[in-house]
N, C-alpha and C positions, 0 to 999 in steps of 0.2 A: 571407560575408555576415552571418555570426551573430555576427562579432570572437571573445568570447572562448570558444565554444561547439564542443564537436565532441560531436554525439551526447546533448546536455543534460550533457557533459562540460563541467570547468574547462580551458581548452586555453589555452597559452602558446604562443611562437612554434615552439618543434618539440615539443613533448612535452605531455603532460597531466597532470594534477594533480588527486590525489582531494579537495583542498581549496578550497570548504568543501561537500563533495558532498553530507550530512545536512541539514546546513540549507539546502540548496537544495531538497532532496527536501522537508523538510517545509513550504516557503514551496508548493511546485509541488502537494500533495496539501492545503494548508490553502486556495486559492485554486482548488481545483477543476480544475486543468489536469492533466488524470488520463493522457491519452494520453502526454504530456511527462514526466510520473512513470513510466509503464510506460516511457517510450523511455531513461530515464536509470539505472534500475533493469536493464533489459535492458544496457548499452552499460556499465556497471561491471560488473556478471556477468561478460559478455564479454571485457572488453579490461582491467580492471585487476589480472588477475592467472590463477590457476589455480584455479579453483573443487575442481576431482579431487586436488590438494595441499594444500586451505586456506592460501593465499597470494595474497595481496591486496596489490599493492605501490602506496606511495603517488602514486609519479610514473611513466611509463611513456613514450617517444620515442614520435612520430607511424611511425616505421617497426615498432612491436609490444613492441620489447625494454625492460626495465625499465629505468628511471635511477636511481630511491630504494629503498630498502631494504622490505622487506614492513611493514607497521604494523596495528597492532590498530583505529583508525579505519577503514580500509580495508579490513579484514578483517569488520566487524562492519557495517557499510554494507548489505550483501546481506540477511541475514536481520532486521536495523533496517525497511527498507522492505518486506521481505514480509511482515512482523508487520502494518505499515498496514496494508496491500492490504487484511489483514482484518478490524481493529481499531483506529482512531485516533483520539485523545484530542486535542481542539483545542488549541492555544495558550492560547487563554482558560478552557482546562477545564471548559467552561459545558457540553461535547456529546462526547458518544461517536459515532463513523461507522464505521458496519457497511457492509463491501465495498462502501466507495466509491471503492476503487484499483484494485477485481479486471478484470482483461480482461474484456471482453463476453464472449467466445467461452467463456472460462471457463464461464461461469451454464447452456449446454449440456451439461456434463458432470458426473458425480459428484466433492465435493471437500471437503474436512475439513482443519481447523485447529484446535488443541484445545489448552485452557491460556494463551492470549493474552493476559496483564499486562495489565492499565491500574491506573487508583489505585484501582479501588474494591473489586479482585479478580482473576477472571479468566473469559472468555467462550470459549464453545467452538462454532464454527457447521461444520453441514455437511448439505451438498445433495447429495441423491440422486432418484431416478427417484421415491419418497414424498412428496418437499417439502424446503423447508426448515429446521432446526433449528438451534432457538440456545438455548446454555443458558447462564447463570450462574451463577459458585459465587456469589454474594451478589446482593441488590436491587444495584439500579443507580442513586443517587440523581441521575444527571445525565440532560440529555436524552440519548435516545438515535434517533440514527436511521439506519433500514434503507436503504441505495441497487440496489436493481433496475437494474441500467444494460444490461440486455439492449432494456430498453421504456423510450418518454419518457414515456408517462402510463400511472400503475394505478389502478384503482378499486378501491371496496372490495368488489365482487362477484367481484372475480379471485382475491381470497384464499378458499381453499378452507375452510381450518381456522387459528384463532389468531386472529379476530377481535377478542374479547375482551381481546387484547394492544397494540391498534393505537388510536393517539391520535386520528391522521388523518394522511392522506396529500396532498402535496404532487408533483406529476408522478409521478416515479418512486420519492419516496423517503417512505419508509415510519417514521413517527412513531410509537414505540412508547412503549408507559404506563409 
């Protein structure tokens, strides 16, 4: 029903194709369709290769077995999109988005990401049973904003500490100065 779609895969008539799987993912995380990024991110982890080898091959048959040769697109596809998840730099470079790819269930648990590239530096966030924290090696001259996807609306009374950091809030997502 999906024609060329298996799993937010590129699929051909028997096999699949890691191309153009990047710029799918960043059309899918630029336009907000998060659950469709977690299912495409999960389903190249899975099925385009050996993550316990680091082997990532480009094309793989509908029966599991590979058909193209391993490639570095492919291979660098997995940790490309878990860098979003927690860190993404728009197309129009106008906005920085703070985990607005991470799984719901994620924001339950303790989790750390540290060193995360964009142009302006680098952003280190991690959530524990204390709060959240996010630091940067430098200001951050673009916008930047926080996504809470655990909740559809926060106010500013929910935030415990870091008030002084926040622009204003929009539903869930967190307008930082």
């Amino acid at each position: 029903a999906l024609g060329g779609e298996l799993c937010g895969m590129t699929r051909f008539r028997h096999w699949v194709d890691n191309w153009p799987v990047v710029n799918y993912a960043r059309f899918l995380i630029e336009t907000k369709r998060i659950e469709k990024y977690i299912l495409l991110l999960w389903a190249h982890t899975a099925h385009h290769g050996r993550p316990d080898l680091m082997v990532y091959y480009e094309q793989f048959l509908l029966e599991g077995t590979p058909d193209a040769d391993d490639c570095v697109p492919s291979l660098l596809t997995t940790p490309i999109m878990l860098g979003w998840m927690f860190a993404y730099e728009t197309v129009n470079g106008k906005t920085l988005r703070l985990l607005s790819a991470l799984p719901k269930k994620w924001f339950k648990n303790e989790f750390s990401a540290s060193g995360i590239g964009y142009s302006d530096g680098e952003v280190s966030i991690k959530n524990s049973p204390d709060g959240l924290l996010v630091e940067f090696s430098n200001s951050c001259p673009r916008d930047t904003e926080l996504y809470w996807r655990v909740r559809d609306n926060l106010a500013i009374d929910d935030i415990e500490s870091g008030k002084e950091f926040i622009k204003e809030i929009k539903g869930n997502v967190i307008i930082l100065k």
